[in-house]
Steps between C-alpha positions, in 0.01 A plus 500: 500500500549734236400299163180407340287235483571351745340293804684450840167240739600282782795743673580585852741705609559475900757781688724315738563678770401881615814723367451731304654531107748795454269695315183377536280413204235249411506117482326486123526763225224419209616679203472430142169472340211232454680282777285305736567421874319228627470342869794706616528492899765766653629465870636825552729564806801778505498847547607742730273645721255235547289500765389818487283575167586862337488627848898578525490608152419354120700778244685837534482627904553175632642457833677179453686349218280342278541103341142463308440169383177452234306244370397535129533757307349540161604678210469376171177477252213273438627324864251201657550414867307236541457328829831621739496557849787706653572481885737748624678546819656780389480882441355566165256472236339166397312510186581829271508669185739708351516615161306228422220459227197281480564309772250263641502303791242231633494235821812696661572545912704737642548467908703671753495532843372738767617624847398740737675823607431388833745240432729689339553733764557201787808469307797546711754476173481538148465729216229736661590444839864640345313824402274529812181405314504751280308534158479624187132573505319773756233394739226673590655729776736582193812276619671271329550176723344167482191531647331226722170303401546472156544198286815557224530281196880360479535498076378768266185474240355214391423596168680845382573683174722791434533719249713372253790263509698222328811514253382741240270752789153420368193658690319249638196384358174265484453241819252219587491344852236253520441267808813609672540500860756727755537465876627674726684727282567853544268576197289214352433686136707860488432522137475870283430518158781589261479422126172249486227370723539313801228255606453282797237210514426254771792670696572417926738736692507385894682603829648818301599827592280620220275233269492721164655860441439553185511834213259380177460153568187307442456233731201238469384227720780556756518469903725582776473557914591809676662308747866705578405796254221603273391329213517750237684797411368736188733761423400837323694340134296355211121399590474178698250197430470278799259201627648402843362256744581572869602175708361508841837434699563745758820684600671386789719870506436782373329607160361806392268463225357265269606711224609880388433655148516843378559587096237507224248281344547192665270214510485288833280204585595384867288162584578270789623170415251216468267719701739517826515814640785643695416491862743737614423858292755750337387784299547533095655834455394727183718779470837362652820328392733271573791567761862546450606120354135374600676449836227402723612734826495823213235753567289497116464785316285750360404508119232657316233179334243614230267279300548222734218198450535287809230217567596331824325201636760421786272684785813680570438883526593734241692839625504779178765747552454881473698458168242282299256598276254419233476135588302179557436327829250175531591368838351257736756641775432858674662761270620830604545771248746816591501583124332664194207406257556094570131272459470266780289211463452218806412162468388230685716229683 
């Protein structure tokens, strides 16, 4: 769609079959500007590699050739998505914005589909069995091969922006998510401000690699698990502004923190949801960062946090790096502090 004005409801859009297009691409551009999608459902199947998640590769350094196959991407201004759900069975994003403008979207559902690396390697043929398991992405004894008891999402983001984008290059700008939903997707919200705020209200990532990683975002009234990676990733970008609720479901492989943040200034409210805690306990990391991809068999990093304010009601414990400073802890989970001039403050359970 590339006019304006206009309103495309009712529409799905079903892949037949699981080849791949020539050059990959996405099923639904959104162009144009003051154009309305309503009740949009994509079935998304048709890339090359699939089966695999970014494991094998997702840009530049891949070890295969890659066939990406999206879902719908946004570019154009004053945009409403109202009410779609994409499914995908394929390699790539669902949900994104590029070069896009005041776009808003409300009631929409983006779902993939997970897999284990345990499966993955009891392949006896096939794209990774092809390059003898390798990866893109180091573990932590610093090699790159798939790496067993892990849990790999099979698509890309859920919700994603980029920088800029569309016909004419624009940087992207403003975006609203309100009572959106992603499973099992590689990233639920990967969302960085550009050119305008970024809010999301009464927001559900589930069964993701990572729930929210996020660089100045506000997020309100929001919830995801930590059930194949953590739930939240703050990045040392633009301050932060996020009310989470942790969901109680437990891992079934491996995870290694509720969250990591490092950067400046952020805000953090961590709650469990409806008053459920988590049984099984991972630690909220001040003072580290994401790994390579947010690939869930990556060792995190080390960044520097200052001016943190982190209120956490989960009764998960709280683990300060040696690089944070001058912040605020209120905790009802044991905290440990390795840094400098932080206030720690414990509540009750």
């Amino acid at each position: 769609m590339s006019g304006n004005n206009n309103r495309i409801g009712g529409l799905t859009v079903t892949d037949i079959g699981n080849a791949p297009t020539a050059k990959g691409g996405q099923s639904f551009v959104v162009g144009g500007s003051e154009n309305t999608i309503k009740g949009v459902t994509l079935n998304m199947s048709g890339s090359s590699p699939y089966g695999y998640g970014d494991l094998i590769g997702k840009g530049g350094g891949s070890l295969v050739r890659l066939q990406k196959h999206s879902g719908m991407l946004v570019t154009g201004l004053d945009i409403q998505i109202l009410d779609c759900s994409i499914y995908s069975r394929s390699f790539g994003h669902l949900f994104f914005v590029q070069g896009g403008r005041n776009v808003y979207f409300e009631n929409c559902y983006a779902e993939a589909v997970t897999r284990t690396t345990d499966e993955i390697l009891a392949e006896t043929s096939g794209l990774a069995f092809d390059v003898d398991f390798a990866a893109v992405y180091k573990n932590y004894a610093g090699e790159k091969v798939i790496t067993p008891g892990y849990t790999k999402s099979l698509s890309e983001c859920g919700f994603r922006n980029y920088g800029s984008g569309g016909a004419e290059g624009h940087t992207t700008g403003a975006m609203q998510f309100v009572n959106c939903r992603a499973k099992n997707c590689r990233i639920g919200f990967a969302l960085s401000r550009m050119e305008g705020d970024i809010l999301v209200q009464d927001c559900e990532a589930s069964g993701c690699e990572a729930g929210y990683n996020l660089d100045g975002v506000t997020v309100e009234n929001s919830r995801g698990d930590a059930v194949n990676g953590p739930l939240l990733y703050i990045n040392d970008g633009e301050p932060s502004t996020v009310d989470l609720a942790l969901m109680p479901e437990a891992s079934t492989t491996t995870v290694h923190a509720i969250a990591a943040i490092a950067g400046k200034d952020h805000v953090v409210m961590l709650k469990p949801w409806r008053n459920m805690i988590r049984a099984q306990e991972l630690p909220i990391l001040i003072g580290s960062s994401r790994p390579s991809g947010c690939n869930p068999f990556s060792p995190l990093g080390t960044r520097p946090a200052a001016g943190i304010t982190l209120n956490n009601e989960t009764g998960m414990p709280v683990n300060l790096g040696s690089t944070v400073s001058s912040s605020t802890i209120t905790s009802n989970g044991p905290v440990s502090d390795n840094g400098s001039d932080n206030t720690v403050s414990m509540i009750r359970n």
